[in-house]
Z-matrix of the N, CA and C atoms (Angstrom, degrees):
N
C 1 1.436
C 2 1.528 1 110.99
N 3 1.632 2 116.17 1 -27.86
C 4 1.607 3 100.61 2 175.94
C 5 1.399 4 106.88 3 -83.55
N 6 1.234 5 118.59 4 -41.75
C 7 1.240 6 111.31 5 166.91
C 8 1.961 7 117.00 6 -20.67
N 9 0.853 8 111.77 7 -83.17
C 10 1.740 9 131.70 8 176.62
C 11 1.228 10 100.40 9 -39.86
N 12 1.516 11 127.74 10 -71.40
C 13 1.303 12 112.70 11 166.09
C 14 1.649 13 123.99 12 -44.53
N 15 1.320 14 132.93 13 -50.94
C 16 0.981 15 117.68 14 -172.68
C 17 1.837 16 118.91 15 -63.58
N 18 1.066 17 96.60 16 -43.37
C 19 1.695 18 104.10 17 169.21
C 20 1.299 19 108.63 18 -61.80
N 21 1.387 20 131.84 19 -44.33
C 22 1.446 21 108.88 20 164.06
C 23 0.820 22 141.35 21 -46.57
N 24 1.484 23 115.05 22 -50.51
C 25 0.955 24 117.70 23 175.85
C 26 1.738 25 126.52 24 -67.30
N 27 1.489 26 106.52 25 -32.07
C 28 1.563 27 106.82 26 151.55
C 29 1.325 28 150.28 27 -49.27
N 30 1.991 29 105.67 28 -27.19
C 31 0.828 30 103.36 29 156.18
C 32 1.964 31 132.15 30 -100.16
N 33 1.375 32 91.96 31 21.46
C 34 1.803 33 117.82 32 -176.88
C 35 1.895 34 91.03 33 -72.43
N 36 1.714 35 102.43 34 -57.04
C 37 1.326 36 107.26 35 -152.29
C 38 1.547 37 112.21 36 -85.02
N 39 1.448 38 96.32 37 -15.80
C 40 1.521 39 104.80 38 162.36
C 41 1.291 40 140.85 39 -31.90
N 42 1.521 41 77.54 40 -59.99
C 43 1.795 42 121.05 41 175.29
C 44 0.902 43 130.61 42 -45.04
N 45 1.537 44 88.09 43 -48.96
C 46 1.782 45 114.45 44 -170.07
C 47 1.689 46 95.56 45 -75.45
N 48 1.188 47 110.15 46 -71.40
C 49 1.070 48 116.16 47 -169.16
C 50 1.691 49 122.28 48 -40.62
N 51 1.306 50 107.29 49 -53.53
C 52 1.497 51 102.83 50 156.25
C 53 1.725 52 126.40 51 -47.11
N 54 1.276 53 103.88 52 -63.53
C 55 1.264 54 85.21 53 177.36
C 56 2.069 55 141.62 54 -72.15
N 57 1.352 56 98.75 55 10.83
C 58 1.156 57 126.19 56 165.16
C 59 1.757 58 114.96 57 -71.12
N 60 1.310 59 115.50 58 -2.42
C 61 1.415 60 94.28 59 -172.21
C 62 1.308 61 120.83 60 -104.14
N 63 1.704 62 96.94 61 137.33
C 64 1.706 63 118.16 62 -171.93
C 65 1.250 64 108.50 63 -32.80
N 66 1.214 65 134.33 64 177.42
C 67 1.672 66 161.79 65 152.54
C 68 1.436 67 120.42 66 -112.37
N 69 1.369 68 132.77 67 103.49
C 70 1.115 69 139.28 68 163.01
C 71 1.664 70 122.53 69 -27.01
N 72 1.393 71 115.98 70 130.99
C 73 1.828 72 93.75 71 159.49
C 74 1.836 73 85.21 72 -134.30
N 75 1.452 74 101.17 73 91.54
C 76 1.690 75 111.09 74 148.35
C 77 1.613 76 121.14 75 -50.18
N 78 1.340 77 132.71 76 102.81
C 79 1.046 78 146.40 77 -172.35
C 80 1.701 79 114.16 78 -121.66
N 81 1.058 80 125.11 79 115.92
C 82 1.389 81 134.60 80 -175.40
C 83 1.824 82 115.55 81 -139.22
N 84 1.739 83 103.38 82 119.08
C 85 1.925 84 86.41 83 -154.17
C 86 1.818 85 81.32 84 -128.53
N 87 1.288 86 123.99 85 157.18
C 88 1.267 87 135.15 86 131.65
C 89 1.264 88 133.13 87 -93.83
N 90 1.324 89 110.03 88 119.42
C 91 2.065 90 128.08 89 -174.71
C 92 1.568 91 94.33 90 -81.27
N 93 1.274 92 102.99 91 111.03
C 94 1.916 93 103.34 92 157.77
C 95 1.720 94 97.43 93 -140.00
N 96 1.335 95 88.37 94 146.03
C 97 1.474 96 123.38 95 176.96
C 98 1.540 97 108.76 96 -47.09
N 99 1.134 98 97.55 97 -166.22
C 100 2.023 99 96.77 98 -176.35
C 101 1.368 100 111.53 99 -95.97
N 102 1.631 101 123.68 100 -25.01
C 103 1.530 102 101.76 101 143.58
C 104 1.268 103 129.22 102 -87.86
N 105 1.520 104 139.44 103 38.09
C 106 1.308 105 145.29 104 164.51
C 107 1.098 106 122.85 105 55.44
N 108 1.782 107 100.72 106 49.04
C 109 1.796 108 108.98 107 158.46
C 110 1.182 109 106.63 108 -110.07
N 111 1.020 110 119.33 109 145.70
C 112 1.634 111 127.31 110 -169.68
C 113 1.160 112 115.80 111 -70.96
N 114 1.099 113 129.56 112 134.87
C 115 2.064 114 140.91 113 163.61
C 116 1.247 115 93.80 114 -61.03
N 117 1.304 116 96.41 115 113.40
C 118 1.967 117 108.28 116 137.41
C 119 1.304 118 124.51 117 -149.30
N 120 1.447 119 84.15 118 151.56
C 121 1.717 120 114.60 119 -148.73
C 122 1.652 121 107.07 120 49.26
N 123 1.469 122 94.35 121 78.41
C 124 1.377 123 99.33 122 178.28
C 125 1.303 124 104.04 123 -136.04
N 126 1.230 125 137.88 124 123.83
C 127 1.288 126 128.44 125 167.89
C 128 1.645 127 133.02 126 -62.72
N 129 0.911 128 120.50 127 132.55
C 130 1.628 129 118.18 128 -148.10
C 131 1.638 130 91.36 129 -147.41
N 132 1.495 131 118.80 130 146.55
C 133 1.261 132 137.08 131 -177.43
C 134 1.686 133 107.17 132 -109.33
N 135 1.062 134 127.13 133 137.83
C 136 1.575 135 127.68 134 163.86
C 137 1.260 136 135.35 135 -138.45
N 138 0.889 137 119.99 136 112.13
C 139 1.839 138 116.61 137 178.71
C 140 1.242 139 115.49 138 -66.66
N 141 1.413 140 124.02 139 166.03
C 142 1.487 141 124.07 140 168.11
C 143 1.512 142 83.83 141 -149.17
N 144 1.434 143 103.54 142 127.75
C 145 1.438 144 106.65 143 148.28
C 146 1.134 145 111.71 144 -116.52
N 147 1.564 146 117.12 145 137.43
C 148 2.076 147 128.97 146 166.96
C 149 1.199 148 96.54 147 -118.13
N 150 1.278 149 110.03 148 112.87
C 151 1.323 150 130.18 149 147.97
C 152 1.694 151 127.34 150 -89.49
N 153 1.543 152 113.18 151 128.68
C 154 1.391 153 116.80 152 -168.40
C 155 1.462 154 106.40 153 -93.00
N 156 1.716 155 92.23 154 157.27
C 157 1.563 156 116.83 155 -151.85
C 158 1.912 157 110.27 156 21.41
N 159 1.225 158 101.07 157 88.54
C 160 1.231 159 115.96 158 155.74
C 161 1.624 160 126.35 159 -166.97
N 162 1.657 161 100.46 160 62.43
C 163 1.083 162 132.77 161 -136.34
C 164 2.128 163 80.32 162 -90.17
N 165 1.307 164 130.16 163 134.67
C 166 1.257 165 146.48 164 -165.34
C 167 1.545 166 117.46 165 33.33
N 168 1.899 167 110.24 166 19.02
C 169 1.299 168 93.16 167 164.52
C 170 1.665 169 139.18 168 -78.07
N 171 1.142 170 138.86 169 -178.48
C 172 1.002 171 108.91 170 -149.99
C 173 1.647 172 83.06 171 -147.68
């Protein structure tokens, strides 16, 4: 009986654990001015908003 329990429970946390894994959002931007030369070493502010389940709305 510990046997069974212990494997259950190993394969409980397995589970879990797999299906717990994050998703990347790789993001890479260039800042240019209003005639479109690029900032550098410029300090620059950015928002990100993620909004959930609203997966290709627009």
């Amino acid at each position: 009986m510990k046997h069974f329990l212990f494997i259950s429970t190993l394969v409980l946390f397995s589970i879990t654990v797999w299906a717990q894994a994050p998703t990347k959002l790789n993001y890479q931007a260039v800042i240019r001015d209003n005639s479109g030369v690029p900032l550098v070493s410029t300090p620059v502010s950015i928002t990100f908003t993620v909004h959930k389940n609203t997966e290709g709305a627009q």
